[in-house]
mmCIF file as gemmi writes it, N, C-alpha and C atoms, coordinates in Angstrom:
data_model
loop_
_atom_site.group_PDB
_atom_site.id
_atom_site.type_symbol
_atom_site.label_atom_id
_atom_site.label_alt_id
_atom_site.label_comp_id
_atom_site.label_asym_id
_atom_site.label_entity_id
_atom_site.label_seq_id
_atom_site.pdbx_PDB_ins_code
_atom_site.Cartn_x
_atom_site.Cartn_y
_atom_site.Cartn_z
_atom_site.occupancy
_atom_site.B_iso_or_equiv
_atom_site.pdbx_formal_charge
_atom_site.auth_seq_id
_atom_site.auth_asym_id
_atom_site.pdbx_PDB_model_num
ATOM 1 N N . UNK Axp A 1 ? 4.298 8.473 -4.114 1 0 ? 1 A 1
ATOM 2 C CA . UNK Axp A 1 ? 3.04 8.473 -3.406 1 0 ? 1 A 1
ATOM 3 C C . UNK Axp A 1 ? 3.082 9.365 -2.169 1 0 ? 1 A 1
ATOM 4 N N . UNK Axp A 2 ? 4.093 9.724 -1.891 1 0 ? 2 A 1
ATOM 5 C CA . UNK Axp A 2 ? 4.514 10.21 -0.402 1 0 ? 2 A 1
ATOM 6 C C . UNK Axp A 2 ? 3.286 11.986 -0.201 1 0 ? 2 A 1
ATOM 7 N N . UNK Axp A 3 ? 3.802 12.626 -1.53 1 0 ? 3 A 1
ATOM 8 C CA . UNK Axp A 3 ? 3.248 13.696 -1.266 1 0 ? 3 A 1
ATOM 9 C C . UNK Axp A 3 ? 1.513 13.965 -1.697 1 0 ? 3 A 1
ATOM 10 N N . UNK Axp A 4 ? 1.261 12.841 -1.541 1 0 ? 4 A 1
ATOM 11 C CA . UNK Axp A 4 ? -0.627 12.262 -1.745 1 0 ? 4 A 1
ATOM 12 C C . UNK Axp A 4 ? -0.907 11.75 -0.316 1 0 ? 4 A 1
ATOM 13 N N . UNK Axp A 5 ? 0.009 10.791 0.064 1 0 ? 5 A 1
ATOM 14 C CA . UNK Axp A 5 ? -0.622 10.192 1.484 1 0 ? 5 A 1
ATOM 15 C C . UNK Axp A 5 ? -1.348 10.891 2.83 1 0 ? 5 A 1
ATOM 16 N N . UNK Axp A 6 ? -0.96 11.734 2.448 1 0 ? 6 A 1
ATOM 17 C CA . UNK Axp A 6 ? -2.165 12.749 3.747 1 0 ? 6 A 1
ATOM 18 C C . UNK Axp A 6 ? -3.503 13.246 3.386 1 0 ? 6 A 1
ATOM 19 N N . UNK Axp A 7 ? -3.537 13.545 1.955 1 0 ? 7 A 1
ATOM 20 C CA . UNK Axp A 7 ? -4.496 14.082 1.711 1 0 ? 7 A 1
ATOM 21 C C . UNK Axp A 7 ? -5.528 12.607 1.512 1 0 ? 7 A 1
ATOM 22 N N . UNK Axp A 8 ? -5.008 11.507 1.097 1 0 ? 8 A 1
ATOM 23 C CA . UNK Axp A 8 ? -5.574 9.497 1.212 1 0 ? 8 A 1
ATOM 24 C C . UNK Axp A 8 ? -5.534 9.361 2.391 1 0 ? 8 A 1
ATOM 25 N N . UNK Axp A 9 ? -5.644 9.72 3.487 1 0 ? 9 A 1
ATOM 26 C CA . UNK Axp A 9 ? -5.457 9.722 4.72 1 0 ? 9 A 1
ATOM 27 C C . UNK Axp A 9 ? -7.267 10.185 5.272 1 0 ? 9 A 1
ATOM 28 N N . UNK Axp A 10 ? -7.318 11.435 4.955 1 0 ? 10 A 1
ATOM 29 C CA . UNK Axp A 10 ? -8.32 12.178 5.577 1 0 ? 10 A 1
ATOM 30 C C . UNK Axp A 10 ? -9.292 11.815 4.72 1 0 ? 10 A 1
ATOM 31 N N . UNK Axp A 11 ? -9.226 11.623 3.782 1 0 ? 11 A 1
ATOM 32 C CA . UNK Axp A 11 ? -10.47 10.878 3.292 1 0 ? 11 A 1
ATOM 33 C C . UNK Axp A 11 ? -10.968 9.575 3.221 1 0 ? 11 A 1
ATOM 34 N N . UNK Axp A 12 ? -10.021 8.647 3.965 1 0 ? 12 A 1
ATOM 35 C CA . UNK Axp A 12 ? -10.605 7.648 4.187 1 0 ? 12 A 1
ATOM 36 C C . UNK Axp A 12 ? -9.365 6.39 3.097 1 0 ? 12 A 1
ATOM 37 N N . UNK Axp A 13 ? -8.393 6.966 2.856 1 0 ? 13 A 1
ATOM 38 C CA . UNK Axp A 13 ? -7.978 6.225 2.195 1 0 ? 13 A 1
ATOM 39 C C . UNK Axp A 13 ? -6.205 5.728 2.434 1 0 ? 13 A 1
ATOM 40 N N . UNK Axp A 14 ? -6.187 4.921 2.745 1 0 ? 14 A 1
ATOM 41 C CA . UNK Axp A 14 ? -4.894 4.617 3.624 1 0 ? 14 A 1
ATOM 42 C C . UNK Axp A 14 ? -3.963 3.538 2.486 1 0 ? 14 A 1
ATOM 43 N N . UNK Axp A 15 ? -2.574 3.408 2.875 1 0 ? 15 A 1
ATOM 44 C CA . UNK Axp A 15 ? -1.815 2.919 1.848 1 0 ? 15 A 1
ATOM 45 C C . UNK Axp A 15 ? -0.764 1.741 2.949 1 0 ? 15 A 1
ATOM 46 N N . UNK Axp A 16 ? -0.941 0.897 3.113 1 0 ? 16 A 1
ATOM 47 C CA . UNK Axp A 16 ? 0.078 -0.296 4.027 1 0 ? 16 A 1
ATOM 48 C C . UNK Axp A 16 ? 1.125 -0.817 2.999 1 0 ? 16 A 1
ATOM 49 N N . UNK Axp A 17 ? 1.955 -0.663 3.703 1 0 ? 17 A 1
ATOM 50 C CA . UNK Axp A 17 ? 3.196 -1.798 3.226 1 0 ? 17 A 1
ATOM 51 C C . UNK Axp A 17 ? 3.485 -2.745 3.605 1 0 ? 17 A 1
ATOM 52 N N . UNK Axp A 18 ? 3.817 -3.821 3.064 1 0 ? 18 A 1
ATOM 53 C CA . UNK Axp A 18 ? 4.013 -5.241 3.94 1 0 ? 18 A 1
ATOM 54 C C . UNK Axp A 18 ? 5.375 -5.759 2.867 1 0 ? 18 A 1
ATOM 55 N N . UNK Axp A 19 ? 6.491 -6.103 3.747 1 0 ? 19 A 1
ATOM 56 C CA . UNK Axp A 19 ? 7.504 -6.341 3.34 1 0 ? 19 A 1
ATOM 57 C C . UNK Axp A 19 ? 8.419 -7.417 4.016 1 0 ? 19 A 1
ATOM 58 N N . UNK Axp A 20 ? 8.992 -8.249 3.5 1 0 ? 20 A 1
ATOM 59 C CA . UNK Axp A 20 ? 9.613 -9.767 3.963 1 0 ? 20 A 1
ATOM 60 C C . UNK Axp A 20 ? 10.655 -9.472 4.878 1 0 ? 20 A 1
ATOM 61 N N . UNK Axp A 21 ? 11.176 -8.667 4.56 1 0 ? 21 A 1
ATOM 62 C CA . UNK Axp A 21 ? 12.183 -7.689 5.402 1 0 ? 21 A 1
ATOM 63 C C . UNK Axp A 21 ? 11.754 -7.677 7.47 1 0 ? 21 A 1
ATOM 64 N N . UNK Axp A 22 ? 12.345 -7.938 8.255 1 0 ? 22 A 1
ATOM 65 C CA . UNK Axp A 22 ? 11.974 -7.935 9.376 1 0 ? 22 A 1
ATOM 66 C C . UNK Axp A 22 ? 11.293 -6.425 9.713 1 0 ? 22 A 1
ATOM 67 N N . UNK Axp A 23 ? 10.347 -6.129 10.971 1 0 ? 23 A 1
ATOM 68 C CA . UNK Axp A 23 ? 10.505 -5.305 11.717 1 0 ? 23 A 1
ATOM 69 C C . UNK Axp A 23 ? 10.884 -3.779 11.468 1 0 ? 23 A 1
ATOM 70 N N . UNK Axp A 24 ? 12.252 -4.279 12.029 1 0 ? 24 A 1
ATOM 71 C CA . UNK Axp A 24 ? 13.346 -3.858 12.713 1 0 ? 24 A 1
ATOM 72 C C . UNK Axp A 24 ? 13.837 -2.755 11.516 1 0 ? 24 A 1
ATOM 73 N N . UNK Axp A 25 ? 14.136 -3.674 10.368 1 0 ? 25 A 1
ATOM 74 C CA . UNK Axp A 25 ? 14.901 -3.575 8.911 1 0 ? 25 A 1
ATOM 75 C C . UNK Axp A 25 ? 13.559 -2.105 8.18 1 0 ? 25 A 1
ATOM 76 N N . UNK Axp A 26 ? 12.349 -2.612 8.447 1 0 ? 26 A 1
ATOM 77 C CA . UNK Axp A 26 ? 11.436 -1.726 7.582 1 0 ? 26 A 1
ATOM 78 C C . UNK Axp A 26 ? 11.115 -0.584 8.293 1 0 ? 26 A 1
ATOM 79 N N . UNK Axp A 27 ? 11.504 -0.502 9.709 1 0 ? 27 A 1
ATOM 80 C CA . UNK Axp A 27 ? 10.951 0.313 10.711 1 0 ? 27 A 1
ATOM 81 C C . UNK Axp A 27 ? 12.477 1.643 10.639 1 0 ? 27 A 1
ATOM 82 N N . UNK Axp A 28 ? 13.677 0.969 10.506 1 0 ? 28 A 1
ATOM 83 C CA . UNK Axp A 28 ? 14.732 2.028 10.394 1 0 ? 28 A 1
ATOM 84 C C . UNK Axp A 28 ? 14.688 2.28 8.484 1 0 ? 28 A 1
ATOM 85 N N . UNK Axp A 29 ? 14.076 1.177 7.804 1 0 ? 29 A 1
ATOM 86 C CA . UNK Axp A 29 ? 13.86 2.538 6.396 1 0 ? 29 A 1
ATOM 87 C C . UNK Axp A 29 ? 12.959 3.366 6.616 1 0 ? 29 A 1
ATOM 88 N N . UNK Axp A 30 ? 12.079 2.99 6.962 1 0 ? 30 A 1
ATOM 89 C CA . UNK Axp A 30 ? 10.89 4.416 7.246 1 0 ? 30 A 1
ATOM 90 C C . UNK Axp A 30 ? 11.409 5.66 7.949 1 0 ? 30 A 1
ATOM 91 N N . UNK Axp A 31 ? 12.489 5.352 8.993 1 0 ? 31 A 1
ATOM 92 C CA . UNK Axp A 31 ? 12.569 6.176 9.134 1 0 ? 31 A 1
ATOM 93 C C . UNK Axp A 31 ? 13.837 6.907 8.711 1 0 ? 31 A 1
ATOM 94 N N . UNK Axp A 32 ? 15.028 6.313 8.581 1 0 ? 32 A 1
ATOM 95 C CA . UNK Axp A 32 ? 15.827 6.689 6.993 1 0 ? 32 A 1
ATOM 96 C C . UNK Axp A 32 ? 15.195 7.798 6.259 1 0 ? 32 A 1
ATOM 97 N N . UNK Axp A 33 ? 14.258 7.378 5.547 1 0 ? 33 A 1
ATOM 98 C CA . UNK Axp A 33 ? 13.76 8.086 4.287 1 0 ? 33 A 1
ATOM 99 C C . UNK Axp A 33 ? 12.648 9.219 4.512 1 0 ? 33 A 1
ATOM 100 N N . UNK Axp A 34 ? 12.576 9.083 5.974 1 0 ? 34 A 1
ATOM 101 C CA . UNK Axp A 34 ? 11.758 9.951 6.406 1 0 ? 34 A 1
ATOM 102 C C . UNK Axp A 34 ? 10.466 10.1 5.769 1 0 ? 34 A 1
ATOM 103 N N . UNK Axp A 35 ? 9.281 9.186 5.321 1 0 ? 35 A 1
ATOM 104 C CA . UNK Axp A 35 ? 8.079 8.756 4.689 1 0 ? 35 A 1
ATOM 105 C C . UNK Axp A 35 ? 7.411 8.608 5.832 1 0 ? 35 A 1
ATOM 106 N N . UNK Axp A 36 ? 6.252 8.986 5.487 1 0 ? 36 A 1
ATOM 107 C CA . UNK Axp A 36 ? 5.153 9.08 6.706 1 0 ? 36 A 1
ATOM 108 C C . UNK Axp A 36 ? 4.379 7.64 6.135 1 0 ? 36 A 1
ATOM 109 N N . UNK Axp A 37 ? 4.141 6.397 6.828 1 0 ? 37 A 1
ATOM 110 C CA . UNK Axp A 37 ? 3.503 4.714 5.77 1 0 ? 37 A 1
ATOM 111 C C . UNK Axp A 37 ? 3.575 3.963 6.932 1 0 ? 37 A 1
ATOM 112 N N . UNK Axp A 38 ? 2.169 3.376 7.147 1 0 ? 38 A 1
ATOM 113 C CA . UNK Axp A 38 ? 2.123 2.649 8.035 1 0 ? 38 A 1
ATOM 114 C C . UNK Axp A 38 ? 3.27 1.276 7.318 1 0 ? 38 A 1
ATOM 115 N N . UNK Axp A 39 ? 3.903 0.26 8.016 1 0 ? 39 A 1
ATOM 116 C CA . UNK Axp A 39 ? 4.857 -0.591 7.163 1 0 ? 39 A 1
ATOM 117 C C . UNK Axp A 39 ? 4.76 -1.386 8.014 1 0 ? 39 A 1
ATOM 118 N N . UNK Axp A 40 ? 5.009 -2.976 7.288 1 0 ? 40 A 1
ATOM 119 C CA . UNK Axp A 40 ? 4.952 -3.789 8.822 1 0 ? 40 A 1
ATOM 120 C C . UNK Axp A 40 ? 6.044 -4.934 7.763 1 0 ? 40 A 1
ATOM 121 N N . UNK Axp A 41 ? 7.009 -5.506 8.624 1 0 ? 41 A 1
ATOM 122 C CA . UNK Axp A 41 ? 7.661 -6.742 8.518 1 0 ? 41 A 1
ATOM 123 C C . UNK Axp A 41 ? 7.045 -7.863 8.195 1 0 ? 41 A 1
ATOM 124 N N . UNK Axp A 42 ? 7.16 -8.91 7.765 1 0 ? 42 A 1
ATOM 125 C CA . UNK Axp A 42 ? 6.507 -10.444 7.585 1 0 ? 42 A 1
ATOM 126 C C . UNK Axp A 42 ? 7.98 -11.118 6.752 1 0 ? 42 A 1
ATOM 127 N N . UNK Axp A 43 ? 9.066 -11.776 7.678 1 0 ? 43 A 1
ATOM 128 C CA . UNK Axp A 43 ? 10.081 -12.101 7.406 1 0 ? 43 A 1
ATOM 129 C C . UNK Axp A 43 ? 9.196 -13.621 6.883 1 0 ? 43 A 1
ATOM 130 N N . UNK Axp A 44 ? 8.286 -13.908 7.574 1 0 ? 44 A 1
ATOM 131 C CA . UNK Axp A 44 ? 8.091 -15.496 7.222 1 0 ? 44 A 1
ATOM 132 C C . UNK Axp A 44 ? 7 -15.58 5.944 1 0 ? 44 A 1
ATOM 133 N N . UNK Axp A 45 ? 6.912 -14.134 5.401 1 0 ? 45 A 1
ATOM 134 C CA . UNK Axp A 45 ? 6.05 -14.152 4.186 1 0 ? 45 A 1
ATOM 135 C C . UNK Axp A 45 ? 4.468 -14.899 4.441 1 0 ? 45 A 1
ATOM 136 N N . UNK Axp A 46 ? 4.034 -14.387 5.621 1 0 ? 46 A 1
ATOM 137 C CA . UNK Axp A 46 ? 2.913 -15.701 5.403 1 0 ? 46 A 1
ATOM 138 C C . UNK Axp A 46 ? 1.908 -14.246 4.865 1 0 ? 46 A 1
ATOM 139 N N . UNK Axp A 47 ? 1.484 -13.441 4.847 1 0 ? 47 A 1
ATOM 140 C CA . UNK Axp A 47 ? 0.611 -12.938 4.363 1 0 ? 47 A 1
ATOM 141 C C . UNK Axp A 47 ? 1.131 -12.633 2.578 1 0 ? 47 A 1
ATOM 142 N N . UNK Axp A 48 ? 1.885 -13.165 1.989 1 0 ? 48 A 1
ATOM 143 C CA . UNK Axp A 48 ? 2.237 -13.147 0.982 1 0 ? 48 A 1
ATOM 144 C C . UNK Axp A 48 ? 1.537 -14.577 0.296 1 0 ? 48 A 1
ATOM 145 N N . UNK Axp A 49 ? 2.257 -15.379 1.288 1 0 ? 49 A 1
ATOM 146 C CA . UNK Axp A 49 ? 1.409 -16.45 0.762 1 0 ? 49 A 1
ATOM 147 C C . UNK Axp A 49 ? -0.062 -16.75 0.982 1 0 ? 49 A 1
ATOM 148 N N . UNK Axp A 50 ? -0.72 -16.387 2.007 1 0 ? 50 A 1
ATOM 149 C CA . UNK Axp A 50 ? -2.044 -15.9 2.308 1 0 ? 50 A 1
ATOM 150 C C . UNK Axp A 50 ? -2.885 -15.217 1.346 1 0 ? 50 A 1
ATOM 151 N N . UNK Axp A 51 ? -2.34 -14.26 0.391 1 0 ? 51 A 1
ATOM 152 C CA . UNK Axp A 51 ? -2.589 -13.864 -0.623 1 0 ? 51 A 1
ATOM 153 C C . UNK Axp A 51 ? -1.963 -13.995 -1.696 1 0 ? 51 A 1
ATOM 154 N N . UNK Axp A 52 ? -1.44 -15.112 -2.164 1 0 ? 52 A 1
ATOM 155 C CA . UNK Axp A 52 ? -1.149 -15.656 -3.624 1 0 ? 52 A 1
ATOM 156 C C . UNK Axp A 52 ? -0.008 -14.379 -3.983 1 0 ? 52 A 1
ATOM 157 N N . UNK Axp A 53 ? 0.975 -14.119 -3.67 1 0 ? 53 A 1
ATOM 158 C CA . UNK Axp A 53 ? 1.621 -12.946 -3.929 1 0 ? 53 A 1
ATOM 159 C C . UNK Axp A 53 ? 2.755 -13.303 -4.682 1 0 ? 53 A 1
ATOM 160 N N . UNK Axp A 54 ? 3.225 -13.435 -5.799 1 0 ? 54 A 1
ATOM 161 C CA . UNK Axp A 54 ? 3.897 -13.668 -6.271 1 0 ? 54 A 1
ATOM 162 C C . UNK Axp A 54 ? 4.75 -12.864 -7.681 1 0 ? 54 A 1
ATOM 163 N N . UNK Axp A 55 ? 4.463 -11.646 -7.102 1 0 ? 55 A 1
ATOM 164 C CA . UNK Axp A 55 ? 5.172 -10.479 -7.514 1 0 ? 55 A 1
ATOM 165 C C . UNK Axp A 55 ? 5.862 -9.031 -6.734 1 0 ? 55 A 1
ATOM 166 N N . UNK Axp A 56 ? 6.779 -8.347 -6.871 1 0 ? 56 A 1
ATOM 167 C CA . UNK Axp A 56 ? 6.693 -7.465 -6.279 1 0 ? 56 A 1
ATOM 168 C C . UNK Axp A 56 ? 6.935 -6.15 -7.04 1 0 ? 56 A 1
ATOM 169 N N . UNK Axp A 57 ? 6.518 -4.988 -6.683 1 0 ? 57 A 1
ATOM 170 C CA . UNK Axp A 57 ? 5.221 -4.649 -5.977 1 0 ? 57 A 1
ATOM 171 C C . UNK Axp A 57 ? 3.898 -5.334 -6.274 1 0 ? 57 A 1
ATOM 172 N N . UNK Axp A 58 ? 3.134 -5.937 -5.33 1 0 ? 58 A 1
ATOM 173 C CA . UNK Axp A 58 ? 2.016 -6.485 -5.86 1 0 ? 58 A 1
ATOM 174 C C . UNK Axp A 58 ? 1.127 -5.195 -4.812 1 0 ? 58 A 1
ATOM 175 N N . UNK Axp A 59 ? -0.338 -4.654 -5.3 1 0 ? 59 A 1
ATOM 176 C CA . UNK Axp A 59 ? -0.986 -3.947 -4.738 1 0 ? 59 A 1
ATOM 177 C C . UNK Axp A 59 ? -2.133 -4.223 -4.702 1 0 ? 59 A 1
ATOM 178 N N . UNK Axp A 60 ? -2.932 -4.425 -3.756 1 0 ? 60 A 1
ATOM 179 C CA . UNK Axp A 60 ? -3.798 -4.833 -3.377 1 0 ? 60 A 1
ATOM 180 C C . UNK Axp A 60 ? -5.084 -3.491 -3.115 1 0 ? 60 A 1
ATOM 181 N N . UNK Axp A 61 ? -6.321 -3.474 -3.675 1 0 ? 61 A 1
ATOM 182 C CA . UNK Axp A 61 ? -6.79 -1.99 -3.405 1 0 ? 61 A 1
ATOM 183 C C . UNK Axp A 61 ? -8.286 -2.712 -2.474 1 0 ? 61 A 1
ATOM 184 N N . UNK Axp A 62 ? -8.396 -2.29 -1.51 1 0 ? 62 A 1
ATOM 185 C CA . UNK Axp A 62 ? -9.811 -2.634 -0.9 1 0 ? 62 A 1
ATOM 186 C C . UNK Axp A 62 ? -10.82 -1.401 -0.545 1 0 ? 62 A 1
ATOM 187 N N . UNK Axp A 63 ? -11.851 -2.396 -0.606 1 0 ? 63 A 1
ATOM 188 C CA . UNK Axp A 63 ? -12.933 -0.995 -0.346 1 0 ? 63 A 1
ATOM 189 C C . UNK Axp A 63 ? -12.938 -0.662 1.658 1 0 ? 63 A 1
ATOM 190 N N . UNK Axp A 64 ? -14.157 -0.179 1.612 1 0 ? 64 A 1
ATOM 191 C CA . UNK Axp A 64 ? -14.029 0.04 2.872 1 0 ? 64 A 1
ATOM 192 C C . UNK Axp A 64 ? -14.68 -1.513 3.789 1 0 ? 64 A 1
ATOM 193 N N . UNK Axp A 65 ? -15.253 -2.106 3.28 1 0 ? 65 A 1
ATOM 194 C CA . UNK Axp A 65 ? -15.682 -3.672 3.776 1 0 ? 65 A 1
ATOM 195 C C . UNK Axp A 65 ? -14.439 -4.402 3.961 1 0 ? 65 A 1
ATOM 196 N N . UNK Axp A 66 ? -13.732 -4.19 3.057 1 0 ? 66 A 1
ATOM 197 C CA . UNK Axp A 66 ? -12.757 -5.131 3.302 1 0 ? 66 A 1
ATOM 198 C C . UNK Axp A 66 ? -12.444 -6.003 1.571 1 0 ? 66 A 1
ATOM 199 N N . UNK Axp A 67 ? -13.126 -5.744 1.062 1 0 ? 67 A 1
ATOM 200 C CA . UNK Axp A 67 ? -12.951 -6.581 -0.215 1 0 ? 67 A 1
ATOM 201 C C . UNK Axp A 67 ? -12.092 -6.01 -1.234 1 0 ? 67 A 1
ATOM 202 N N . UNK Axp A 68 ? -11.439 -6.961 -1.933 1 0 ? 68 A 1
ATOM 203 C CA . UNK Axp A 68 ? -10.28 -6.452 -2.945 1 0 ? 68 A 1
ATOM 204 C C . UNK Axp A 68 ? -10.877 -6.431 -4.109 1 0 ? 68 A 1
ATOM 205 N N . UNK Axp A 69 ? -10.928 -5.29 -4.665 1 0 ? 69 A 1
ATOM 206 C CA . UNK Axp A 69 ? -11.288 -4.571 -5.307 1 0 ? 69 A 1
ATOM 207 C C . UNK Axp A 69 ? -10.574 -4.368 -7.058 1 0 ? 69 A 1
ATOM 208 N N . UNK Axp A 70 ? -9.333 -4.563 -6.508 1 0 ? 70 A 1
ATOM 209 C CA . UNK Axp A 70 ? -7.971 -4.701 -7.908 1 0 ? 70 A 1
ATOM 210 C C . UNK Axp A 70 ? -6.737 -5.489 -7.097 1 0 ? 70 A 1
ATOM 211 N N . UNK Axp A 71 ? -6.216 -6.151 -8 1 0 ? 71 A 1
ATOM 212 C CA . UNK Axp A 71 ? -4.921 -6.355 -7.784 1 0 ? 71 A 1
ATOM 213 C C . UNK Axp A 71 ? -3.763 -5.903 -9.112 1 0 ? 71 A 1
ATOM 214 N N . UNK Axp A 72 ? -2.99 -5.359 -8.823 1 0 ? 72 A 1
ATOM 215 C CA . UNK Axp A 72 ? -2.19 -4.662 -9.217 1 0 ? 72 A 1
ATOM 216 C C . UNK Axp A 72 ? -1.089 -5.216 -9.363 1 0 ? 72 A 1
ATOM 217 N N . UNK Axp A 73 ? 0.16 -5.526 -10.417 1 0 ? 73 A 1
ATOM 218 C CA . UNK Axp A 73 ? 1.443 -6.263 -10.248 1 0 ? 73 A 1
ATOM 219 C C . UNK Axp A 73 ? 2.513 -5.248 -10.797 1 0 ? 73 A 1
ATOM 220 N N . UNK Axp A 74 ? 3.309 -4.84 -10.117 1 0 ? 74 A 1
ATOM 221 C CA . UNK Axp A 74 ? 4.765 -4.068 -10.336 1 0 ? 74 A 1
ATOM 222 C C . UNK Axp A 74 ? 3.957 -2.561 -10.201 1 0 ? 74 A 1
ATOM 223 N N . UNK Axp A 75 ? 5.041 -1.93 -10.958 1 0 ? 75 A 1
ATOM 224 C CA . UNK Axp A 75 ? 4.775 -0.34 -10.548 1 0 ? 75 A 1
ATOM 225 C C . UNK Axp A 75 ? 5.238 0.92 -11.477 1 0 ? 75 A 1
ATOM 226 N N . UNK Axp A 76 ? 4.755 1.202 -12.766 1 0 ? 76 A 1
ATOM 227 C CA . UNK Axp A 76 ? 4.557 1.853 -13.5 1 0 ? 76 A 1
ATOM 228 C C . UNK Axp A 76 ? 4.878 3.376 -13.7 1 0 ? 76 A 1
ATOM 229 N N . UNK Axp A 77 ? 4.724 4.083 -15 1 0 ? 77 A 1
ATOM 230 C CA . UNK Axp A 77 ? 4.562 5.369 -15.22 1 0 ? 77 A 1
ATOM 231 C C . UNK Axp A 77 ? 3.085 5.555 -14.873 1 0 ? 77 A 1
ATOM 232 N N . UNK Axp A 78 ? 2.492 4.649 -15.056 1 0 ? 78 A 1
ATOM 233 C CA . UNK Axp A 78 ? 0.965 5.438 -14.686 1 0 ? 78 A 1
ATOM 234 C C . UNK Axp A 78 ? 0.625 4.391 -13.458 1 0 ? 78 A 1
ATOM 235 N N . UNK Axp A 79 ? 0.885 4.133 -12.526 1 0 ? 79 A 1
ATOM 236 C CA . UNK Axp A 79 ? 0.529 3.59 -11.788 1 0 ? 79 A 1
ATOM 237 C C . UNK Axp A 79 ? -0.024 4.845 -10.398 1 0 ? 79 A 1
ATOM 238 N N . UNK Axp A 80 ? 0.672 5.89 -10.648 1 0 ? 80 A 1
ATOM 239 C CA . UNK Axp A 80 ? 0.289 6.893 -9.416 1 0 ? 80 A 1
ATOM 240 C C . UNK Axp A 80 ? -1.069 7.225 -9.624 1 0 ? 80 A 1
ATOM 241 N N . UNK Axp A 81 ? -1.36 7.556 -11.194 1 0 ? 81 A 1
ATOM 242 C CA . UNK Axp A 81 ? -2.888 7.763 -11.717 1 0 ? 81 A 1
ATOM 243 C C . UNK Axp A 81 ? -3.812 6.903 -11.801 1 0 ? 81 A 1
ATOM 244 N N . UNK Axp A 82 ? -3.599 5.526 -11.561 1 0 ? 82 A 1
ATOM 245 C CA . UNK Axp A 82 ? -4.217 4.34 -11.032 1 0 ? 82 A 1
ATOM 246 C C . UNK Axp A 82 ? -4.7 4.5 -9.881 1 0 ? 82 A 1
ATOM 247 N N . UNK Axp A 83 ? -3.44 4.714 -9.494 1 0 ? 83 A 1
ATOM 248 C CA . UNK Axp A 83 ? -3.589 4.889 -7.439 1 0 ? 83 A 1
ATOM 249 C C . UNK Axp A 83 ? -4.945 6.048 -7.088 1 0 ? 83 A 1
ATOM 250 N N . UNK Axp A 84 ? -4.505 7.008 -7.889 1 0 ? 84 A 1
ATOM 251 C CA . UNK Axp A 84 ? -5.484 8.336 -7.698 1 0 ? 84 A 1
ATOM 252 C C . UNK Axp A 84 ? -6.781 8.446 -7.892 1 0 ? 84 A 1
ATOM 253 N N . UNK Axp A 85 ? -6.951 7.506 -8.989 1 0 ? 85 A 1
ATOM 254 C CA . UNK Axp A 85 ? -8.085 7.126 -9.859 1 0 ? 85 A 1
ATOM 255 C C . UNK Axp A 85 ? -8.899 6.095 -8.546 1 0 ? 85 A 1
ATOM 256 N N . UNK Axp A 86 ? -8.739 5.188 -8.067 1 0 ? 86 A 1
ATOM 257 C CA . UNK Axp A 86 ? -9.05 4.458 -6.963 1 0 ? 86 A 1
ATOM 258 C C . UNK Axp A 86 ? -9.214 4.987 -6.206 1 0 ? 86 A 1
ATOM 259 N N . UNK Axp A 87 ? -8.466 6.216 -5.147 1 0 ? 87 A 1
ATOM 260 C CA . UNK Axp A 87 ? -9.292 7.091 -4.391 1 0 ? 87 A 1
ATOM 261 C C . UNK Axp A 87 ? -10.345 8.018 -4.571 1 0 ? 87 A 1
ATOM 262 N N . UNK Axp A 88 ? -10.652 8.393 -5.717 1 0 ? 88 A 1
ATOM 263 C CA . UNK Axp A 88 ? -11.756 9.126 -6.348 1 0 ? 88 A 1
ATOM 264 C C . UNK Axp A 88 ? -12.818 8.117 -6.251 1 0 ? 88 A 1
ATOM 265 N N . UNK Axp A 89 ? -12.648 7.064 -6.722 1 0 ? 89 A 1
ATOM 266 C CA . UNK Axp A 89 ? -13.927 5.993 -6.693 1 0 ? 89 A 1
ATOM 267 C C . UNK Axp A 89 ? -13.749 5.682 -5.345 1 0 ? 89 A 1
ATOM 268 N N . UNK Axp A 90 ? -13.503 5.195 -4.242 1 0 ? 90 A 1
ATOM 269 C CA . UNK Axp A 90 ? -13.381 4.613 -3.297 1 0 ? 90 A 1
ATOM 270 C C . UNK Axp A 90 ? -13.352 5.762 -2.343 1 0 ? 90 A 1
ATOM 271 N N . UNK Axp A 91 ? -13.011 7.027 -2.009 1 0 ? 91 A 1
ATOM 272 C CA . UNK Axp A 91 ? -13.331 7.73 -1.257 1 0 ? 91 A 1
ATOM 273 C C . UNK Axp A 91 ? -13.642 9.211 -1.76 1 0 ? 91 A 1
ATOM 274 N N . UNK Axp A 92 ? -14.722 9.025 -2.618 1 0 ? 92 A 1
ATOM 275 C CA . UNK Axp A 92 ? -15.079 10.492 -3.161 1 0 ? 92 A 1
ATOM 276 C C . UNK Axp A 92 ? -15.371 11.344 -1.927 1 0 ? 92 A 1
ATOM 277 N N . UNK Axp A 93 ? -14.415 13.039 -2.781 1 0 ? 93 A 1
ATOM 278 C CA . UNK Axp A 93 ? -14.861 13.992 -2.071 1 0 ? 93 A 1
ATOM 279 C C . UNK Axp A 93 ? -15.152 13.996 -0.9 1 0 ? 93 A 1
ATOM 280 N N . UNK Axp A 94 ? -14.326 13.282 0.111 1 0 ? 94 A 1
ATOM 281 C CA . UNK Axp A 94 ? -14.498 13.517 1.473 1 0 ? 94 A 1
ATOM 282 C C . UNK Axp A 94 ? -13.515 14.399 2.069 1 0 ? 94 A 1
């Protein structure tokens, strides 16, 4: 996804990570791997459980209101064209 995220960026279309992993732990992979992703820690899983999450990768796609739109479980050969396919509908041509 890395070499899409800018161009999902300027059009309105952004990609979060949320991972059980502290902080600290997700903040030195990001930058490890040198990926440009907003990422945030939740060691106590509550937004996992907040949203029934009981897979991983689970992906969550929202519009611009706020509403979820797809949920998504694991992560595929065609899952990037999923991904792509969702910014076309969700932020055409901007």
């Amino acid at each position: 996804m890395q070499p899409y995220m800018a161009e999902w960026r300027e059009r309105g279309f952004d990609v979060i990570f949320v991972t059980t992993t502290s902080r600290e732990n997700m903040t030195r992979f990001v930058a490890d791997a040198e990926v440009e992703m907003d990422a945030y820690g939740d060691p106590e899983a509550a937004m996992h459980e907040a949203y029934s999450v009981r897979a991983l990768p689970t992906s969550f796609i929202l519009d611009d209101g706020g509403r979820i739109r797809e949920i998504t479980l694991g992560w595929g050969p065609d899952s990037l064209e999923e991904m792509e396919s969702w910014v076309e509908e969700l932020a055409p041509g901007r």
